[in-house]
C-alpha angles and dihedrals in degrees: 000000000000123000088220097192102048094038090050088048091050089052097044087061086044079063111042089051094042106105090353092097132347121315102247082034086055089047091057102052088047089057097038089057097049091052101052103029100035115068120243083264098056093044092046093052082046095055096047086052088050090061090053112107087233106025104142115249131136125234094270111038083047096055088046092043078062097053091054117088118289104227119195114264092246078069097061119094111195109189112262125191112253125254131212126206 
């Protein structure tokens, strides 16, 4: 399952930083940008959706999404539906 909104803003900035400078230069600001604007939550779905086969990410933001801290998958927090009970 995609998570739609996160993978269409990395790829925005994907966007706005492709041609725009060098393409490992390009990779770097992606992922500096994630790093310092998105919250721990947001870069670690991210990067769960990265390591899907089709997860939606273009070239860039992929190869940024690489370059982010890997957490360990008991850090990531994947949205459940809420139970009551």
């Amino acid at each position: 399952m995609h998570d739609d909104n996160l993978v269409r803003m990395a790829n925005d900035i994907g966007n706005f930083f492709r041609g725009a400078v060098p393409h490992d230069e390009a990779i770097e600001a992606i992922a500096a940008h994630i790093g310092k604007f998105w919250t721990r939550k947001m870069q670690a779905k991210l990067v769960a959706q990265a390591r899907l086969a089709d997860c939606g990410l273009d070239e860039l933001p992929l190869a940024a999404v690489r370059r982010l801290p890997q957490p360990d998958d008991s850090a990531i927090v994947l949205q459940q539906p809420l139970t009551h009970g």
